[in-house]
N, C-alpha and C positions, 0 to 999 in steps of 0.2 A: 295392409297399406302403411309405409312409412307417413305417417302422418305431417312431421314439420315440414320437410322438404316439398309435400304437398299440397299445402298452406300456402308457403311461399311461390311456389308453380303459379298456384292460382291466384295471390297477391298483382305478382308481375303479368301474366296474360289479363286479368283485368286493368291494369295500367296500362295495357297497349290498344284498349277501348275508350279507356276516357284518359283525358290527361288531366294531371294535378293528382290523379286519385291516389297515388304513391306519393307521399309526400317525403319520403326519403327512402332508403332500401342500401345495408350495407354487408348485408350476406354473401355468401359461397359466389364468387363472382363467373365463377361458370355456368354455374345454375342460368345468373343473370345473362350470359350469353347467350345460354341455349335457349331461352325463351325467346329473345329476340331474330334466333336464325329462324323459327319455324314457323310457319303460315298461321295468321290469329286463327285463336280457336272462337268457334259461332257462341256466341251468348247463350243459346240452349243448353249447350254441350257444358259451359263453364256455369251455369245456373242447377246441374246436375251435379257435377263435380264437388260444388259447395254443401248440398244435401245431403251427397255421400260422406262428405269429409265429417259435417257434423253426428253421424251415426256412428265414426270410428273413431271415437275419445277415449274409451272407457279404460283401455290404459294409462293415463295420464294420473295425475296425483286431484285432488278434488276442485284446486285452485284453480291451476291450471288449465284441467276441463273446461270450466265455468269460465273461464278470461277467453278461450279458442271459441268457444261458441254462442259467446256475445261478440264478438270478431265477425264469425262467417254467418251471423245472424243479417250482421248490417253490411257483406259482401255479397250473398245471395240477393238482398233487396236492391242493390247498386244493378247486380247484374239482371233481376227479371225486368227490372224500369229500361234498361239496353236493350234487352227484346223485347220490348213495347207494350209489357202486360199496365195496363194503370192503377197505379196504385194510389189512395185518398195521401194529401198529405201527412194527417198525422200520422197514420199509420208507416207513412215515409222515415218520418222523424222517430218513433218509439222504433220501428224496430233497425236502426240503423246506430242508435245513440241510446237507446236505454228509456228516455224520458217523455214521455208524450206532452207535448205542448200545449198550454194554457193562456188562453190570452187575460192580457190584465188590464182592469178597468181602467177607464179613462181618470176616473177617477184618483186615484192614485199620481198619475199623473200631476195632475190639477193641483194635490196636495205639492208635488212637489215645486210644481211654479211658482205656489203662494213661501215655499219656504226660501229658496232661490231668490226673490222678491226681495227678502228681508234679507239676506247675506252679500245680495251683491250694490258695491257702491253704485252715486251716481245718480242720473236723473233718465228719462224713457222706459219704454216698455220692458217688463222682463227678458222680453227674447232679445232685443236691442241693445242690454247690459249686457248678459249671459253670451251674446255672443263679440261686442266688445273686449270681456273677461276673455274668449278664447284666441281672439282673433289678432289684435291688436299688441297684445303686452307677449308674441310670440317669439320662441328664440328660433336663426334660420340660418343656413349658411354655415361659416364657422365658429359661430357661437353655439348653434347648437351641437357640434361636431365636437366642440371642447365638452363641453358639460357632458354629455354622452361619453368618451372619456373618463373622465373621474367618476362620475357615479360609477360605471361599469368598474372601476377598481374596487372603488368604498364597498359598494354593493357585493363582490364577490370578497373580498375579506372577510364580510358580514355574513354571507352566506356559508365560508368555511367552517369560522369559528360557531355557527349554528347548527347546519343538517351536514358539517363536512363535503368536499371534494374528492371526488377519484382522482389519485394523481395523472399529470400530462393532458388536462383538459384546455382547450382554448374553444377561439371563435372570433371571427372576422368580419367587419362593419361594412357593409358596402350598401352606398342612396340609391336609389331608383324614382322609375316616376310612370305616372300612366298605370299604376295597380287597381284594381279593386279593393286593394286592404290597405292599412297602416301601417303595418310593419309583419313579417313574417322568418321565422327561424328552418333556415333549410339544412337541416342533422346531415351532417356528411361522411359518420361512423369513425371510428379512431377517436373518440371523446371531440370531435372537432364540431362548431356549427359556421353555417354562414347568415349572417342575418342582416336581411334586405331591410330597409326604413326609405318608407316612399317618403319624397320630399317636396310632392304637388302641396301637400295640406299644411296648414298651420300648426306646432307644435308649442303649448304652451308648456312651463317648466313643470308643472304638475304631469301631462302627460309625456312627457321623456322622462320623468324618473317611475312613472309605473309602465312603461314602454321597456325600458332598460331591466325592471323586475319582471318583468312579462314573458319577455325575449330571451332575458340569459340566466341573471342572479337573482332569487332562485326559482325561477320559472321553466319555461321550453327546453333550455339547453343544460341544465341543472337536472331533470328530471333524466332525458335521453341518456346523457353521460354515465347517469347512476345506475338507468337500466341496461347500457350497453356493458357496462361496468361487472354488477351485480350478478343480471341473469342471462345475458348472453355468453360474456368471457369465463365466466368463476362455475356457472352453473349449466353451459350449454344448450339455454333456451330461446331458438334460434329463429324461432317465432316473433320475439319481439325484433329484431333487425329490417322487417319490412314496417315502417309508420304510414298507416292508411289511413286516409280520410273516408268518412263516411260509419265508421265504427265508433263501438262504444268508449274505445282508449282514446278516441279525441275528444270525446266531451271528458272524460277525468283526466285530459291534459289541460284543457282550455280553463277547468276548474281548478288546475294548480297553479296555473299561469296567473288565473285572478285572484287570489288569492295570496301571490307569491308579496306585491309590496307591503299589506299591515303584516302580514307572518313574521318580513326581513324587520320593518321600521315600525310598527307598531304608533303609535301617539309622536311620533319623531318623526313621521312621514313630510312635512312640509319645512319644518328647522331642519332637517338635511339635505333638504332641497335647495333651501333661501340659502344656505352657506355654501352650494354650488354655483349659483346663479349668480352669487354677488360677484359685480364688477363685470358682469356682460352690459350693464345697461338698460338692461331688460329690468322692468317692474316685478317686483312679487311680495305678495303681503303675504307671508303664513297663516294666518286667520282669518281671511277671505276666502285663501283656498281651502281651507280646512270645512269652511260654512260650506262653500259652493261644493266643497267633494260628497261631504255626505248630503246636500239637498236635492244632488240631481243623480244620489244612485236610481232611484224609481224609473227615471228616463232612460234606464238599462234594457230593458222589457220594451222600449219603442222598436227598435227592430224587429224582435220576435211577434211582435203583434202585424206589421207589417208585412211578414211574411203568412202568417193568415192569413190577413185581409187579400195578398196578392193569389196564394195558393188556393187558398180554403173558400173566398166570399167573393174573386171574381173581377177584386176592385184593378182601376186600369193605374200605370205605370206613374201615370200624370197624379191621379191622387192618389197613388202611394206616397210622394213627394210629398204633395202638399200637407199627409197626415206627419210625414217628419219633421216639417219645419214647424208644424202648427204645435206637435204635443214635443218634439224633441228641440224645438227651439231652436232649429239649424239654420245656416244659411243655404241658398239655394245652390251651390257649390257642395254646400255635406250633403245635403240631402242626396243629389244627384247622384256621389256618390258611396250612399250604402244604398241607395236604391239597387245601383249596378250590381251589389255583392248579393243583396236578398234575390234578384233574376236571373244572376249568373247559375246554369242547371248543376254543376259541383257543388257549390256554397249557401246554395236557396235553403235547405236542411241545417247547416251548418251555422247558420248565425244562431241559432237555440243554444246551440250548447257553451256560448259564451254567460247568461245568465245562469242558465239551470245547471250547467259544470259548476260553475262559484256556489250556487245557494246549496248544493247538491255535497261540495267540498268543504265549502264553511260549517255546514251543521256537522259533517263528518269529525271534523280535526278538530274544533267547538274552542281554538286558540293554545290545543296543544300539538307543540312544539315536534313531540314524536311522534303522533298521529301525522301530522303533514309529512313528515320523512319516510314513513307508512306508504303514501302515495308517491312519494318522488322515488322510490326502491321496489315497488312488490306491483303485481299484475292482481289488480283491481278492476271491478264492475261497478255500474250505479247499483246492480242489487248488493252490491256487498256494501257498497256505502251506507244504505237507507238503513 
């Protein structure tokens, strides 16, 4: 069995079961065709397919094994949930993503409201500031348009003179609205990305510049580039050309993505913000947001707890909501919608690996510089990380 070719076979016939599940795909374009002319193959058949594939690796080099069969680990679980076996949620999430899910005490939380308290000005309840801080001093329209802009240049400057660019990389900014998420990077092969920025939500200057790290420099599009770059062109591994959701390379994408703004900006992160913002009009303290950013990382983990509670304990849709606005401080507007992303059946697994990718990649790289370039270049697992 040629193996890549059959990888990506079964890449794309499972994208034509669930949609989103391909989150880009820039291979052998006739391949791509010919999956598309042939009758879908039945979930059995491509649940078998994935079993086969992962018993015929052992030609591969020991890396590479180990990256394809934490892939079709979390491609067989996608496909036996399609034919309707049930599977518990964690066991959804570990073997799809690497990391089995933990919920984290309310406690912590708590902690973090009491610190949040003290960083945020102002008079009312914590959640009343905290979401004043996000809601109010927002930039929209074309001021946020601008500022998105220049960061995105600053930021990839930053990002060359650091982890380097493959040359003739770009990518293109287009709003949307009516999403499930915040913003999303759609890799379109050729070093190219497009990336979507829903613009239902409130955008405070703190989160468009770790938006803009997240998205492009050096996050999503920085990564893709390097390994389209690296091990597809240079080294013809042709495997990384389908990005699939549901695998273990989106929780250590999602982990470099959060990771990417202290990596670029480091103690600088909010002074090179304030000197984008100025002259929008818009408010920003740097040392407010510096308090508020680390006081309410803890409230990172509300989602993922959420999804627990929804998968795992039963709880209904309505007090999912209410456990969001309560411990994550939201308004009933946010709440609504990450509620939607935790029940949407593609992304219910998926909001874990925004935590546990970060805590997962921060202990990894531990603030060096080559270690993060490590993951933006080489096919990595959570077990190689730990």
């Amino acid at each position: 069995m040629d193996v890549v070719p059959s990888y990506l076979e079964l890449c794309l016939r499972l994208g034509r079961h669930v949609e989103g599940l391909v989150d880009a795909y820039y291979g052998p374009p006739e391949l791509q065709k010919r999956i598309e002319a042939e009758e879908p193959r039945a979930p059995s058949a491509l649940a078998t397919d994935a079993v086969s594939l992962a018993e015929s690796l052992d030609g591969l080099d020991e890396s590479r094994r180990r990256w394809l069969e934490a892939q079709l680990r979390g491609l067989e679980t996608v496909v036996r949930k399609l034919a309707g076996e049930e599977i518990d949620y964690e066991d959804e999430v570990e073997r799809s993503y690497g990391v089995r899910p933990e919920r984290v005490s309310e406690d912590a939380f708590e902690a973090a409201h009491r610190d949040l308290d003290e960083a945020l000005p102002g008079t009312g309840s914590v959640a009343e500031r905290y979401r004043a801080w996000r809601e109010e001093d927002a930039l929209r329209g074309e001021q946020a348009r601008r500022v998105i802009d220049d960061l995105t240049s600053e930021f990839r400057a930053r990002t060359e003179a650091l982890v380097g660019l493959p040359d003739g990389d770009s990518f293109e900014v287009v709003y949307v609205s009516d999403e499930p998420w915040a913003a999303f990077n759609y890799y379109q092969g050729g070093l190219r990305s497009r990336i979507a920025i829903h613009t239902d939500i409130a955008m405070t200057p703190s989160f468009v510049a770790e938006l803009v790290a997240h998205e492009a420099y050096p996050g999503h599009h920085t990564e893709h580039a390097w390994k389209e770059q690296l091990l597809v062109r240079d080294r013809g591994q042709a495997e990384e050309s389908a990005l699939m959701v549901g695998t273990a390379a989106s929780l250590i994408s999602e982990g470099i993505a959060g990771l990417a703004p202290e990596i670029l900006l480091g103690d600088e992160e909010q002074e090179v913000t304030a000197a984008h913002v100025e002259g929008t009009g818009v408010a920003y303290d740097p040392e407010v947001s510096r308090a508020v950013q680390q006081a309410r990382r803890p409230l990172g983990h509300v989602g993922a707890n959420i999804a627990l509670l929804l998968h795992r304990e039963g709880a209904t849709v309505e007090e999912a909501r209410e456990y969001h606005m309560r411990w994550g401080l939201s308004s009933p507007e946010r709440a609504e919608h990450a509620v939607r992303f935790i029940t949407d059946p593609l992304w219910r697994s998926y909001v874990t690996t925004y935590t546990d990718g970060y805590d997962l990649c921060r202990e990894f790289v531990g603030g060096d510089v080559q270690r993060f370039k490590r993951l933006l270049t080489q096919q990595l697992t959570p077990d190689d990380l730990r």
